[in-house]
N, CA and C atoms of all chains as a GROMACS GRO file, in nm:
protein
  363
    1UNK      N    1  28.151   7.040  28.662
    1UNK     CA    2  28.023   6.994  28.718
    1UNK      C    3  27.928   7.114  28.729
    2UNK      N    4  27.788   7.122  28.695
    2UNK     CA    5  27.697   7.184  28.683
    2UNK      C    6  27.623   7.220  28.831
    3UNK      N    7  27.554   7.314  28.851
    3UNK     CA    8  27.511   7.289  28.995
    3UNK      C    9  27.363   7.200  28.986
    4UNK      N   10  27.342   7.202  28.842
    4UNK     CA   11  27.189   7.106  28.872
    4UNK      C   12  27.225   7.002  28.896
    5UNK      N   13  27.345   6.929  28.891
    5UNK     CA   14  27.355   6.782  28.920
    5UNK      C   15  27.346   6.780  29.077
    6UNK      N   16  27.387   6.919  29.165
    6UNK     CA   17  27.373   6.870  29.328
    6UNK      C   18  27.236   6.935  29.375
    7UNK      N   19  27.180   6.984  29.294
    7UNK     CA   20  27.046   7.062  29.386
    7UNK      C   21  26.941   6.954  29.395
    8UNK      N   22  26.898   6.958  29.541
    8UNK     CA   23  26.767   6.895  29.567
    8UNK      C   24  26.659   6.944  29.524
    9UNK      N   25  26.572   6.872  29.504
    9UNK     CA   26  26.424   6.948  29.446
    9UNK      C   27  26.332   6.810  29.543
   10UNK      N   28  26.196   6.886  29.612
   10UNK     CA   29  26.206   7.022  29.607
   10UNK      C   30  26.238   7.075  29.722
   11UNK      N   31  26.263   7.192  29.683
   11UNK     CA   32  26.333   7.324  29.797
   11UNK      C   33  26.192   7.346  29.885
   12UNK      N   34  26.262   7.339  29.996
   12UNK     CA   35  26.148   7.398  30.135
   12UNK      C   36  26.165   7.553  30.085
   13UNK      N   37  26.004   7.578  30.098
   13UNK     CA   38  26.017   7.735  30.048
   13UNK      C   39  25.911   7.783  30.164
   14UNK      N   40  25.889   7.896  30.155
   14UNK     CA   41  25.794   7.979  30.218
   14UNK      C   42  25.710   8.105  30.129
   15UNK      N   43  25.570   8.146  30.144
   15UNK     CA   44  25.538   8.236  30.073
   15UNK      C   45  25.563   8.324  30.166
   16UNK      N   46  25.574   8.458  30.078
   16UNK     CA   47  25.637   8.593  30.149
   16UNK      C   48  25.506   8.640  30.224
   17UNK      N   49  25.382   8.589  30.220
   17UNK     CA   50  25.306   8.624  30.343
   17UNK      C   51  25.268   8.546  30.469
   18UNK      N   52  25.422   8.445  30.479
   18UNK     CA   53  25.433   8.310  30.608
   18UNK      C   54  25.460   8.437  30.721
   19UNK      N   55  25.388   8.405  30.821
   19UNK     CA   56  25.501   8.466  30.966
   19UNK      C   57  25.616   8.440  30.980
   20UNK      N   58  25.678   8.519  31.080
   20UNK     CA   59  25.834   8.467  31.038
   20UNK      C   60  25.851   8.365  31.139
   21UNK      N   61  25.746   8.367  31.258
   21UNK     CA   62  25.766   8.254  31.352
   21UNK      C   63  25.706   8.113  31.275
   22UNK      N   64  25.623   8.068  31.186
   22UNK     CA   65  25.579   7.996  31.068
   22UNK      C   66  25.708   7.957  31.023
   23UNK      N   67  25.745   8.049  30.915
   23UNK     CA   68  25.892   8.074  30.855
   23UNK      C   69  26.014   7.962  30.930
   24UNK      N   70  26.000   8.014  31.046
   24UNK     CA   71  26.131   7.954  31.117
   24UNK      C   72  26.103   7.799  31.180
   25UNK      N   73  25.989   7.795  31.275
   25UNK     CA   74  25.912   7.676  31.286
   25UNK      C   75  25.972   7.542  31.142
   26UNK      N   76  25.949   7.592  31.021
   26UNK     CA   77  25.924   7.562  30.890
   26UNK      C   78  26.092   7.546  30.880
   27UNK      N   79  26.207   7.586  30.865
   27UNK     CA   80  26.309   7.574  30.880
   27UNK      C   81  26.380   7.486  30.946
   28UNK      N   82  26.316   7.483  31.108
   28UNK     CA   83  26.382   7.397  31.223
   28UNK      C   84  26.347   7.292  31.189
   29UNK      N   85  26.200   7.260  31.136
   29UNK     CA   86  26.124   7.161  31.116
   29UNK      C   87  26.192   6.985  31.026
   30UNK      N   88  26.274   7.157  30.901
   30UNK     CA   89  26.322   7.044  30.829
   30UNK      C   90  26.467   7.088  30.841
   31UNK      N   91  26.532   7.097  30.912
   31UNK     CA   92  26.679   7.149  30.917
   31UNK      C   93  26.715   7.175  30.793
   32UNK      N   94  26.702   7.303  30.796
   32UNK     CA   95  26.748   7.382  30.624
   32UNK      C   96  26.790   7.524  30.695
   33UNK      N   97  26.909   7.557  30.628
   33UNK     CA   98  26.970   7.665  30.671
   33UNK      C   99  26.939   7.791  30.653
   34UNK      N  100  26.881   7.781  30.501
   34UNK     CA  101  26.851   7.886  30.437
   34UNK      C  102  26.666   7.868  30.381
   35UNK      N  103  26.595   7.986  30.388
   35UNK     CA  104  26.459   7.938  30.348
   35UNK      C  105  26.464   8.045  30.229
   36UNK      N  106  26.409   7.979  30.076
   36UNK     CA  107  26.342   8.077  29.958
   36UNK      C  108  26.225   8.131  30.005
   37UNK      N  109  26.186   8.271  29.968
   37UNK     CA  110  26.105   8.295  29.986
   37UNK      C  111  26.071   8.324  29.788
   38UNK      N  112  25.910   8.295  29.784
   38UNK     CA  113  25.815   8.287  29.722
   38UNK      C  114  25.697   8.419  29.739
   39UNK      N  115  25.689   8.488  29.635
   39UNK     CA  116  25.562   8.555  29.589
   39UNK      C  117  25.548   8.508  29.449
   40UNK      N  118  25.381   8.481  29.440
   40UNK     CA  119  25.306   8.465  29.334
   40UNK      C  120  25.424   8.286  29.237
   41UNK      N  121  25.506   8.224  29.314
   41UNK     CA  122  25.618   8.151  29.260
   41UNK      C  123  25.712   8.165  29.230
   42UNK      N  124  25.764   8.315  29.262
   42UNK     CA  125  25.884   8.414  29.213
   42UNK      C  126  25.920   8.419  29.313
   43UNK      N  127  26.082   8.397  29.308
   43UNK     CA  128  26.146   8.387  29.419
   43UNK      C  129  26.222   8.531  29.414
   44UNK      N  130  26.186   8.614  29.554
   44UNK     CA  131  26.215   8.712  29.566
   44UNK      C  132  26.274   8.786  29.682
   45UNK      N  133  26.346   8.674  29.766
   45UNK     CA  134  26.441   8.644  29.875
   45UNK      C  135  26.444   8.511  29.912
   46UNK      N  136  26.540   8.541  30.027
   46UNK     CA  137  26.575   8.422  30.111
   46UNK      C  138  26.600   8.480  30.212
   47UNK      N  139  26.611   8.416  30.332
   47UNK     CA  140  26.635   8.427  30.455
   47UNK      C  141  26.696   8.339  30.533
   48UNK      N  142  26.789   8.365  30.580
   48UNK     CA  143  26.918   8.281  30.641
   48UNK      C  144  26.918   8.306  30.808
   49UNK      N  145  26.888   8.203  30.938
   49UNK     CA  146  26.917   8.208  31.031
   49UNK      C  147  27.030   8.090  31.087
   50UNK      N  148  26.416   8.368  32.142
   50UNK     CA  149  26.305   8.326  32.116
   50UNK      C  150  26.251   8.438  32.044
   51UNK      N  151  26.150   8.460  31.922
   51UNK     CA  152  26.090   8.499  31.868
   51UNK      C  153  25.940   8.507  31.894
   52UNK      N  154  25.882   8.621  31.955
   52UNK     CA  155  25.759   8.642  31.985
   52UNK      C  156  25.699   8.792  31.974
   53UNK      N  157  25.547   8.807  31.991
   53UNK     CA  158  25.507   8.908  32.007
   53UNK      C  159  25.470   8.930  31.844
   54UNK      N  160  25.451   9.066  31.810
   54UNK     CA  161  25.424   9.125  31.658
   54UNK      C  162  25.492   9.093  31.584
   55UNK      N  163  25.645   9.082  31.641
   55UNK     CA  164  25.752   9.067  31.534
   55UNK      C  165  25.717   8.900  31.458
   56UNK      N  166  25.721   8.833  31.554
   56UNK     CA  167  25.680   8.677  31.488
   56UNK      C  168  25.538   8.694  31.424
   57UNK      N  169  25.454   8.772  31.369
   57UNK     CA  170  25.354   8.724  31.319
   57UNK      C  171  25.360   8.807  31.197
   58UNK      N  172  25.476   8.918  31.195
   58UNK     CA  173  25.545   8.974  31.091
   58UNK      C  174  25.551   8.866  30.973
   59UNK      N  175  25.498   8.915  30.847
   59UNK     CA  176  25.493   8.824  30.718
   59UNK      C  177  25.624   8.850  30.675
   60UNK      N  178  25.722   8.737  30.634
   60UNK     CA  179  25.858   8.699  30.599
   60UNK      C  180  25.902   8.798  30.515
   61UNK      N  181  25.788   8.847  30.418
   61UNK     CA  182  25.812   8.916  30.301
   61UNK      C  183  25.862   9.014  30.326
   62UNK      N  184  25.804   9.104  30.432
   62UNK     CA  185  25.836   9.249  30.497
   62UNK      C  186  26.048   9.260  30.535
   63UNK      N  187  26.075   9.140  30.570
   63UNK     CA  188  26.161   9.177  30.640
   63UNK      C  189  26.295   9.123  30.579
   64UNK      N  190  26.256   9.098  30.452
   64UNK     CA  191  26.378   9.009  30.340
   64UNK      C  192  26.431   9.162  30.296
   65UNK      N  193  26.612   9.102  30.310
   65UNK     CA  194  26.702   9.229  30.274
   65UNK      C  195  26.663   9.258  30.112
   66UNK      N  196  26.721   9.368  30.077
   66UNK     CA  197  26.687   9.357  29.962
   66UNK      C  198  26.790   9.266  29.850
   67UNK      N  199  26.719   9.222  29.696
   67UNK     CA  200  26.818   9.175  29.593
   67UNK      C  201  26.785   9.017  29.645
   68UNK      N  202  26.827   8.931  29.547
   68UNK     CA  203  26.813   8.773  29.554
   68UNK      C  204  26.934   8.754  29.492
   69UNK      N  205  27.040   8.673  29.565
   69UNK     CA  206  27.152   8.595  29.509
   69UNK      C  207  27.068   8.464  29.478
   70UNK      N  208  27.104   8.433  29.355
   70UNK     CA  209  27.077   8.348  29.295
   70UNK      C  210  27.160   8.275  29.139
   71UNK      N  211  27.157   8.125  29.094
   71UNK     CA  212  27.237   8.132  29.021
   71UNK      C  213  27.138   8.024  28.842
   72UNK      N  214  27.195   7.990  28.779
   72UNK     CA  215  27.080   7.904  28.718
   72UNK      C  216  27.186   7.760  28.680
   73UNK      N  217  27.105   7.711  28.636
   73UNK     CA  218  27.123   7.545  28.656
   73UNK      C  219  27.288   7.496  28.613
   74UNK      N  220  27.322   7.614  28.507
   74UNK     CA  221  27.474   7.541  28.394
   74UNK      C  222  27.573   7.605  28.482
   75UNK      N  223  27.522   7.701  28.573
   75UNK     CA  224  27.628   7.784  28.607
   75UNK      C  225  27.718   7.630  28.743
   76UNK      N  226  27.897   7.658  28.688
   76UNK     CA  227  27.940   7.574  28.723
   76UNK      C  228  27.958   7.540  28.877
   77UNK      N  229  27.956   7.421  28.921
   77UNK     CA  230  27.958   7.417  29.030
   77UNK      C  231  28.024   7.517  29.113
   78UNK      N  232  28.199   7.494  29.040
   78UNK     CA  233  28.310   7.631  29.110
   78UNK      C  234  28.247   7.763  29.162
   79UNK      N  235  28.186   7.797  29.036
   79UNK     CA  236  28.148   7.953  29.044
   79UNK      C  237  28.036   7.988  29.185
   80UNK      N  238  27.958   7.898  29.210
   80UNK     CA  239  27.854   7.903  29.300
   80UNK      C  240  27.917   7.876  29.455
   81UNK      N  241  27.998   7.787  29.464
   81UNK     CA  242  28.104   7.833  29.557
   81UNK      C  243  28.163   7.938  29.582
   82UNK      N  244  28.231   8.015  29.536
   82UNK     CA  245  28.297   8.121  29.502
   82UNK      C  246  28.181   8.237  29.558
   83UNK      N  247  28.077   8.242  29.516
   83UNK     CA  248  27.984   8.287  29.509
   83UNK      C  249  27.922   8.289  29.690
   84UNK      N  250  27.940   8.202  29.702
   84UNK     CA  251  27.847   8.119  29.842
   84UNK      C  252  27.966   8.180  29.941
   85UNK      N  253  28.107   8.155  29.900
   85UNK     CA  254  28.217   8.236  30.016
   85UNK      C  255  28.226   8.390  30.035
   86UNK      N  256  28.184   8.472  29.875
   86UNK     CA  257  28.225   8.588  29.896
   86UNK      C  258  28.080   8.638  29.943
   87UNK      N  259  27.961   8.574  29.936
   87UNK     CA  260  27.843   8.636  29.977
   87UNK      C  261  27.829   8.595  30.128
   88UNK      N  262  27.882   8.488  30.190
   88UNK     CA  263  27.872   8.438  30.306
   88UNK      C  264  27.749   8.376  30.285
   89UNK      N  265  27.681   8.307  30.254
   89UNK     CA  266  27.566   8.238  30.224
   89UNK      C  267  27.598   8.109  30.265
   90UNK      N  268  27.521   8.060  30.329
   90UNK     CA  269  27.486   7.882  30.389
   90UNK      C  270  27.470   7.831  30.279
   91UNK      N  271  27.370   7.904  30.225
   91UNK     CA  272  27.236   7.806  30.066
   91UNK      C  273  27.281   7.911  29.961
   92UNK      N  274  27.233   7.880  29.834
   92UNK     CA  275  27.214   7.908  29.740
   92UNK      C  276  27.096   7.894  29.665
   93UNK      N  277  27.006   7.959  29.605
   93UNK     CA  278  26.915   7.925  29.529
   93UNK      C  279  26.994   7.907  29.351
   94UNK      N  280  26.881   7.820  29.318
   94UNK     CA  281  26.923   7.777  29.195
   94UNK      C  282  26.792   7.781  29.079
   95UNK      N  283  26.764   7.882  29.022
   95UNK     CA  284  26.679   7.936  28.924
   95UNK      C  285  26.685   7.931  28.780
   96UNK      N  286  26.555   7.887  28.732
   96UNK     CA  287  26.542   7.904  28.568
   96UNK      C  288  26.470   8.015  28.525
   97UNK      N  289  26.479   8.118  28.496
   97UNK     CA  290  26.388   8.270  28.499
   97UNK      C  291  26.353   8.263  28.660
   98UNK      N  292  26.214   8.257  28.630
   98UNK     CA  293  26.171   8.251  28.772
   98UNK      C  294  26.118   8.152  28.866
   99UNK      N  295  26.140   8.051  28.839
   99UNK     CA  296  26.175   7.937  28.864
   99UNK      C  297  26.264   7.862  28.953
  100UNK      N  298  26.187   7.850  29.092
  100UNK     CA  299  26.305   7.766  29.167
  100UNK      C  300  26.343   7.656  29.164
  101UNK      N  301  26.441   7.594  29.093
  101UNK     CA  302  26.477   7.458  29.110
  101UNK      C  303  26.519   7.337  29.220
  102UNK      N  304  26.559   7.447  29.292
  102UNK     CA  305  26.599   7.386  29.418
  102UNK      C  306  26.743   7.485  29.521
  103UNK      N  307  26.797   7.448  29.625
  103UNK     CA  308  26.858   7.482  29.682
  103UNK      C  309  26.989   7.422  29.682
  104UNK      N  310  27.144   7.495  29.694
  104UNK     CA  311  27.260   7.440  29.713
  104UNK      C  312  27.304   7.475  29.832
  105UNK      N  313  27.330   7.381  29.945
  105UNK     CA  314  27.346   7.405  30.091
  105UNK      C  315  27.526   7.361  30.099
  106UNK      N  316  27.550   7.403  30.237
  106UNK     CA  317  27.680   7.369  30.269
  106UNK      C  318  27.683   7.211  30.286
  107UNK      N  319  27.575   7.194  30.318
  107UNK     CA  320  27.560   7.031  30.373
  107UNK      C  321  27.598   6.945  30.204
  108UNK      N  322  27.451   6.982  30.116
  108UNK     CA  323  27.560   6.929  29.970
  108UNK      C  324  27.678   6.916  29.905
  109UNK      N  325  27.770   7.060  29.984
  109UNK     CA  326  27.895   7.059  29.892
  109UNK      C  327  27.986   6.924  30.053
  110UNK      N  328  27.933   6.962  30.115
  110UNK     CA  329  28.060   6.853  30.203
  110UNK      C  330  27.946   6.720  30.198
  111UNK      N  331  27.863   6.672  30.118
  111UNK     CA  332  27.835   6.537  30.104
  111UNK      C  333  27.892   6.513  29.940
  112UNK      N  334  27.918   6.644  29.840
  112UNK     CA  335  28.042   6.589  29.727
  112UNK      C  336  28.159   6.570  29.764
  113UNK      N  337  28.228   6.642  29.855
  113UNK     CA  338  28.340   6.624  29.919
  113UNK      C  339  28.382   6.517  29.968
  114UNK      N  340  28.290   6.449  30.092
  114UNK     CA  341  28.264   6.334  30.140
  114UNK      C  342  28.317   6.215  30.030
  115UNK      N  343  28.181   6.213  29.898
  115UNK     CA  344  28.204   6.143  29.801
  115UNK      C  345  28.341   6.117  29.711
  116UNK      N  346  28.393   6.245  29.677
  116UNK     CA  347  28.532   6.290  29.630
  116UNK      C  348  28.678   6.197  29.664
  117UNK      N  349  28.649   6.246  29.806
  117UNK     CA  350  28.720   6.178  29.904
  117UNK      C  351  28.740   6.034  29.869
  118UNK      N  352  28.640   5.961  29.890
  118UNK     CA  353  28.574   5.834  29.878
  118UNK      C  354  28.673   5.739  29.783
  119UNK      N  355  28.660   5.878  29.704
  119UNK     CA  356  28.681   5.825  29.506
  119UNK      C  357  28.550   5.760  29.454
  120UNK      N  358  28.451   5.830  29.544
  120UNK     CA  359  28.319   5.753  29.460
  120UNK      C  360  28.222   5.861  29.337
  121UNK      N  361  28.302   5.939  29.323
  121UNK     CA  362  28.260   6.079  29.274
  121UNK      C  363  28.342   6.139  29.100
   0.00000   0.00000   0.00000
């Protein structure tokens, strides 16, 4: 099994110039464990609370 | 609670460095494997640069769930 058959789209993301209180707000909001972070559409972390 | 400077701190500043990440063919197994030895909740799932979406713990125990089932 492939992992595209289980990934949701789309992914709650954040741009890398969200606050992190935004950020987290944005997380709780939608119960997601982990948030992508986004510059310019390039994903160039994540952040896990 | 999160307040003061630190919360208005832009996300970008404070991301460790490097992106675990995996792309779409890579097999389910491996991203597990992946998700235990990194300790990771989620997974991102990328085409170049391209996010496709996320693989959470919650997905792999709703295949499990299914598995179980025998509906899978």
């Amino acid at each position: 099994m492939k992992l595209k058959t289980l990934v949701k789209r789309p992914a709650i993301t954040a741009d890398d110039a969200m606050p992190i209180r935004d950020a987290r707000a944005l997380m709780l909001r939608h119960g997601v464990p982990c948030l992508p972070v986004l510059r310019q559409n390039e994903l160039v972390g994540q952040k896990e609370w | 609670m999160v307040g003061g400077r630190l919360a208005q701190t832009p996300i970008g500043d404070v991301l460790a460095g490097g992106v675990t990440a995996v792309g779409p063919r890579t097999p389910l197994i491996e991203g597990i494997r992946l998700m235990r030895a990194r300790r990771l909740a989620a997974l991102p799932v990328v085409r170049g640069d391209e996010l496709l979406g996320v693989l959470t713990e919650k997905d792999l125990l709703g295949l499990l769930a299914e598995v179980a089932d025998g509906s899978s």
